[in-house]
C-alpha angles and dihedrals in degrees: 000000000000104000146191122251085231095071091052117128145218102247101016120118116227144180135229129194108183125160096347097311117100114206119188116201155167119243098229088169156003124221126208085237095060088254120129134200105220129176123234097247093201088042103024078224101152113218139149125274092233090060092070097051096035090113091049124250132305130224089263090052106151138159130183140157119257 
């Protein structure tokens, strides 16, 4: 299943290849700017979505739910 970041959800766990690195992660919150706090699941590190795409998206860009 390749989704959408707008059907994300508080509480869902996710992952995310891009450019070759692949992140799995928990939604902790949405923002009103269609922004989301996740937490790293493998580091616990908290960050922003954004941060991971900051740079765009790769060829291998894919994102699924886990």
């Amino acid at each position: 299943m390749n989704a959408s970041f707008n059907i994300m959800r508080t509480g869902k766990r996710y992952t995310l290849t891009n450019y070759g690195e692949v992140w799995r992660f928990e939604v902790m919150e949405i923002f009103d700017n269609s922004d989301f706090k996740i937490k790293m699941i493998d580091t616990l590190e908290e960050q922003l979505l954004s941060e991971l795409i900051a740079y765009g998206k790769g060829n291998d860009f894919k994102f699924d739910e886990l």
